[in-house]
C-alpha positions as CSV (number, residue, x, y, z in Angstrom):
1,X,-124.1,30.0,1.5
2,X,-122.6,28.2,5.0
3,X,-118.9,27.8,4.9
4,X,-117.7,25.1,6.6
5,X,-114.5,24.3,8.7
6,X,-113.2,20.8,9.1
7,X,-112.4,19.7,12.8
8,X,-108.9,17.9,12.8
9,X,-109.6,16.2,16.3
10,X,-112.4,14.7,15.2
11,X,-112.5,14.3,11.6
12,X,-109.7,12.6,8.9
13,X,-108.4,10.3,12.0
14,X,-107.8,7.7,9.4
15,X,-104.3,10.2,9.5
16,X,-101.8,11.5,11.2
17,X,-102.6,14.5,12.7
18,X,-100.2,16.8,10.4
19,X,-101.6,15.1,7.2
20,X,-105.2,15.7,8.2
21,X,-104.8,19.7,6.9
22,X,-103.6,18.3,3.3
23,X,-106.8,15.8,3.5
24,X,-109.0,18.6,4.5
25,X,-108.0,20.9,1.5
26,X,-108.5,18.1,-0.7
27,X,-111.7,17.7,0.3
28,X,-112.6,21.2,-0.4
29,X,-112.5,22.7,2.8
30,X,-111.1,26.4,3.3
31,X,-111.0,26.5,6.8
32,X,-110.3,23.8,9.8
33,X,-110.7,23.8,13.7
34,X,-109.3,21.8,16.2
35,X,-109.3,21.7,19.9
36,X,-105.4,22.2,21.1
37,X,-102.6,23.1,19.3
38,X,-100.2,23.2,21.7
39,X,-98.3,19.9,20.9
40,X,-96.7,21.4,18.0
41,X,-94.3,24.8,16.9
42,X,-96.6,27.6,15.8
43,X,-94.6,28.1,12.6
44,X,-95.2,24.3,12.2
45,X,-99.1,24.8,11.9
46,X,-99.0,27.8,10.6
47,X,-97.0,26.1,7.5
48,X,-99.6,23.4,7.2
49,X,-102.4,26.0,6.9
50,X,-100.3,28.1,4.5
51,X,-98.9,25.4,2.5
52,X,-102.7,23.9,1.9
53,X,-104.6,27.3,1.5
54,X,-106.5,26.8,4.6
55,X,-107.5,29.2,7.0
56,X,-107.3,28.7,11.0
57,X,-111.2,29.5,12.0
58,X,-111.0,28.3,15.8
59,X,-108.9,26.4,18.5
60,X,-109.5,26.6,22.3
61,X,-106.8,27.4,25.1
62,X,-105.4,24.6,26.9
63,X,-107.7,22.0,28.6
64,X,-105.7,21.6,32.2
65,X,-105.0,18.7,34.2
66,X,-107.5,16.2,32.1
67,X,-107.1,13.1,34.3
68,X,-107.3,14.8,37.1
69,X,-111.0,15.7,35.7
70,X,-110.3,19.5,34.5
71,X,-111.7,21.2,31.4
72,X,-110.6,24.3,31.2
73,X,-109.2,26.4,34.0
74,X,-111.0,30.1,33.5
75,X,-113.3,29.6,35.9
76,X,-111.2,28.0,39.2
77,X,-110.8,30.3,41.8
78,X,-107.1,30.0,43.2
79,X,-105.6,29.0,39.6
80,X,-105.9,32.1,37.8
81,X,-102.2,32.7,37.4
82,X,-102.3,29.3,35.5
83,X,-105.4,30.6,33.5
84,X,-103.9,33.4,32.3
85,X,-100.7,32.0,31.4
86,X,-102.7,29.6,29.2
87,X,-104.9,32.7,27.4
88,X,-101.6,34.2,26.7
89,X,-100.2,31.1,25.6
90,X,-103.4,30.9,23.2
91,X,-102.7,34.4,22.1
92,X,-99.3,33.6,20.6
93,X,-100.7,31.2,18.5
94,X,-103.9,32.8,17.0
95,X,-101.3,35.6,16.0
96,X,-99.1,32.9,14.9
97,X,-102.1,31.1,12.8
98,X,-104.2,34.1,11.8
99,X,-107.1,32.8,14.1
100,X,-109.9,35.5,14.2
101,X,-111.2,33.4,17.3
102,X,-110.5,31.8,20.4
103,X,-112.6,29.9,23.3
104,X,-111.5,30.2,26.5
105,X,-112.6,27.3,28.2
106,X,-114.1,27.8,31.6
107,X,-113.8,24.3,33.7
108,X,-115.8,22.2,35.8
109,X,-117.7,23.1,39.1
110,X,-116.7,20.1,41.4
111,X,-119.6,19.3,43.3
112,X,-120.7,21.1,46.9
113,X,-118.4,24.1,45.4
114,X,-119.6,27.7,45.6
115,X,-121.0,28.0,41.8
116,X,-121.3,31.7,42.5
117,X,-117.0,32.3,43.2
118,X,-116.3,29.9,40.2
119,X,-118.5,32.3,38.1
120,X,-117.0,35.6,39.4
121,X,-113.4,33.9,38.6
122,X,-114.6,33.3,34.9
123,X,-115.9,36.8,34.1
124,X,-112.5,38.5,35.6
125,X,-110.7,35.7,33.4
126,X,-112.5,36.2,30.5
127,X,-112.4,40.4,30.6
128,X,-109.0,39.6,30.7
129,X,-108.4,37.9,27.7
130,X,-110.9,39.8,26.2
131,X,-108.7,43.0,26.7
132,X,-105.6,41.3,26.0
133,X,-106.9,39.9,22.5
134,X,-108.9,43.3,21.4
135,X,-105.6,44.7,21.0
136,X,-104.8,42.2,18.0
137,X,-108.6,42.1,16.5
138,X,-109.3,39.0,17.6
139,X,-112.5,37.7,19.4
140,X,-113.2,35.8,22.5
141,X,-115.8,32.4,22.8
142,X,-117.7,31.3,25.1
143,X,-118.9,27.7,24.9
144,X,-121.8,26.0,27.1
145,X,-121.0,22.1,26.9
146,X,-124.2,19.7,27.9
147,X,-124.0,17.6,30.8
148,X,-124.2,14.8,28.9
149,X,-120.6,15.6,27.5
150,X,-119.2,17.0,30.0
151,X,-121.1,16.8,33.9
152,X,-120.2,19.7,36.2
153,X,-119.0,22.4,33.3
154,X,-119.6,25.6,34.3
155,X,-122.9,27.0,32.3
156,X,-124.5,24.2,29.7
157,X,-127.8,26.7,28.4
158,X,-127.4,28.7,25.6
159,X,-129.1,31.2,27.7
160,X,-126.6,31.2,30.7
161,X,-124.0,31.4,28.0
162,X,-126.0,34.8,26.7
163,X,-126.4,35.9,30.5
164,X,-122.4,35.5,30.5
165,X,-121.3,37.6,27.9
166,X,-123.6,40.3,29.3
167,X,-121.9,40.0,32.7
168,X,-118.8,39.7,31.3
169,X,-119.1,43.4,28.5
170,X,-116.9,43.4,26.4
171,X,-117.4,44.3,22.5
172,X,-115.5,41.3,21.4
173,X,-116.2,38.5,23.6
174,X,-119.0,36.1,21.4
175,X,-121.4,32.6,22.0
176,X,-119.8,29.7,20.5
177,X,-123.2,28.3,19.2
178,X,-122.7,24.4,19.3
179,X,-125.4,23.0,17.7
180,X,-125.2,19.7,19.1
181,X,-124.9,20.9,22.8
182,X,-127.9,23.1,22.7
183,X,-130.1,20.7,20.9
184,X,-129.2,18.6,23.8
185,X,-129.9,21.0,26.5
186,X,-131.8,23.7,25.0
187,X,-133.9,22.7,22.5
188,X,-135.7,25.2,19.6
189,X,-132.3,25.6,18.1
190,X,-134.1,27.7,14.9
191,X,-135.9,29.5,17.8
192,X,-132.6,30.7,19.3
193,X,-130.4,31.2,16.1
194,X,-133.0,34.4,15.5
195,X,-133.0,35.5,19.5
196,X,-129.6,35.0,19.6
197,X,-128.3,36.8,16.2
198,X,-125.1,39.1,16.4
199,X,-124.4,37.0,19.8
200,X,-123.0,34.4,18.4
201,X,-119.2,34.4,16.3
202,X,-119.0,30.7,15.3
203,X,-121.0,27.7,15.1
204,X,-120.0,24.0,15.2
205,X,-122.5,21.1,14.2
206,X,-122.7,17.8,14.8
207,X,-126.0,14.9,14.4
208,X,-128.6,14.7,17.3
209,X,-127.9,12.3,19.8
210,X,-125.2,10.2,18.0
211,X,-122.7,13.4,17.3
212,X,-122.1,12.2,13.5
213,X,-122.4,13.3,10.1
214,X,-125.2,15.8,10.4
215,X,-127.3,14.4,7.9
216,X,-129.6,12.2,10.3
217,X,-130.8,12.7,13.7
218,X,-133.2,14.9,14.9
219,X,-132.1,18.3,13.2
220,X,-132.8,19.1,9.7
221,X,-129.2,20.8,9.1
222,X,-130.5,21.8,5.5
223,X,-133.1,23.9,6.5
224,X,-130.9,24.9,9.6
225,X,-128.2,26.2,7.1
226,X,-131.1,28.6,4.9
227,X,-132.2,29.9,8.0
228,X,-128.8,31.3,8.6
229,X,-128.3,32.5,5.4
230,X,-132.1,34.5,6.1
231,X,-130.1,35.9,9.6
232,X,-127.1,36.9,7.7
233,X,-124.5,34.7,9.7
234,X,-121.1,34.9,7.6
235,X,-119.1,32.9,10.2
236,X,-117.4,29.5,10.4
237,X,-119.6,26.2,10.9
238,X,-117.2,24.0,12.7
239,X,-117.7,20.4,12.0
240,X,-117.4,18.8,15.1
241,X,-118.5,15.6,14.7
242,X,-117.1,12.5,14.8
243,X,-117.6,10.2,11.4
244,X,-119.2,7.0,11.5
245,X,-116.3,5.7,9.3
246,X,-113.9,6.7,6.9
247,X,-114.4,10.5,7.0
248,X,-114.6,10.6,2.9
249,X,-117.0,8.3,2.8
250,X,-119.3,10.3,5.1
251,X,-119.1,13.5,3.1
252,X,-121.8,13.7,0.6
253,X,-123.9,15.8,3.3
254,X,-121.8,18.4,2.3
255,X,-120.6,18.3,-1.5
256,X,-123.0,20.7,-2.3
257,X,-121.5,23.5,-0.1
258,X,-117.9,23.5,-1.1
């Protein structure tokens, strides 16, 4: 059986953001996401997760300069002081929240830059935080993000993202499977949940193209879901998407899994 954890960025925005974990447990969720959680005290979330029941599946370090047009600083040659700071930052508050994962993100590749040094920079980043966060038990994602989402990222194929963690070896650094992203890019999504399995640590869902309710669109999530049972993923499903309404109203796709 999937288990599922509600994205607080994106889902219950009828609510402040601090209310959203209460909505969530009430909903029946166990587990949330979100992207950043740096706008508020560790103790503070970690109270809201404790308070509600929930556990803290997944958050991502710090995003950079966004109107300057950074996602992610990982992978920038020249600002690794300021990538670091930002995985140890992220560390402090998955041991703060109990998070068994984090994704590091990498950044964008401005164009006419050297693809190849942006790359190099990522894989010293990532071993990095991939040695710093072994030492508490907790895992390292990698995410590839379609173009469509975000133009320039650094690696958008599920494949690339696979060719990373090889590059990168180490035992606890893991694919963040995105659904949505790969269906866009990749393609065969069933195909590469089997050639994939063991890579990947958590999994985040969303409908193809509109990046709603899964329930529509051009994956059939149900079937998805028993084919990961068959594989024997245990982790997270992150539900990223972003509700065509009221987020209640859009949860019947899921009654039967909580």
């Amino acid at each position: 059986m999937p288990k599922f954890a509600a994205n607080l960025s994106m889902m219950f925005n009828e609510l402040p953001f601090l209310e959203r974990f209460e909505a969530a447990a009430k909903e029946g969720f166990q587990a949330v996401e979100f992207l950043f959680p740096y706008e508020y005290p560790a103790a503070l979330l970690a109270e809201k997760l404790h308070h509600n029941g929930l556990q803290q599946a997944l958050f991502n370090t710090a995003p950079g300069n966004v109107d300057a047009g950074e996602w992610g600083l990982a992978a920038v040659p020249g600002r690794e002081q300021a990538a670091r700071a930002d995985i140890d930052r992220a560390l402090a508050y998955a041991i703060a929240l109990g998070c068994p994962s984090v994704h590091v993100m990498a950044g964008v590749v401005p164009p006419g830059e050297d693809w190849q040094r942006y790359r190099d920079t990522f894989i010293d980043n990532i071993r990095y935080a991939a040695d710093s966060f072994a030492k508490q038990g907790i895992k390292v994602l990698i995410e590839a993000l379609s173009p469509q989402v975000k133009p320039n990222y650094l690696f958008s194929s599920q494949h690339q993202a696979a060719e990373l963690v090889d590059a990168i070896d180490r035992p606890n650094v893991f694919i963040q499977f995105d659904f949505f992203h790969a269906q866009l890019v990749d393609g065969n999504i069933s195909g590469l949940m089997h050639s994939l399995a063991g890579r990947y640590a958590h999994i985040q869902i969303a409908s193809v193209p509109d990046r709603h309710e899964p329930n529509d669109g051009e994956l059939n999530y149900p079937w998805l879901f028993t084919q990961l049972d068959r594989i024997g993923y245990d982790g997270w499903i992150g539900c990223e998407y972003k509700p065509r309404d009221d987020t209640r109203a859009g949860l019947g796709w899921i009654r039967p899994y909580l």
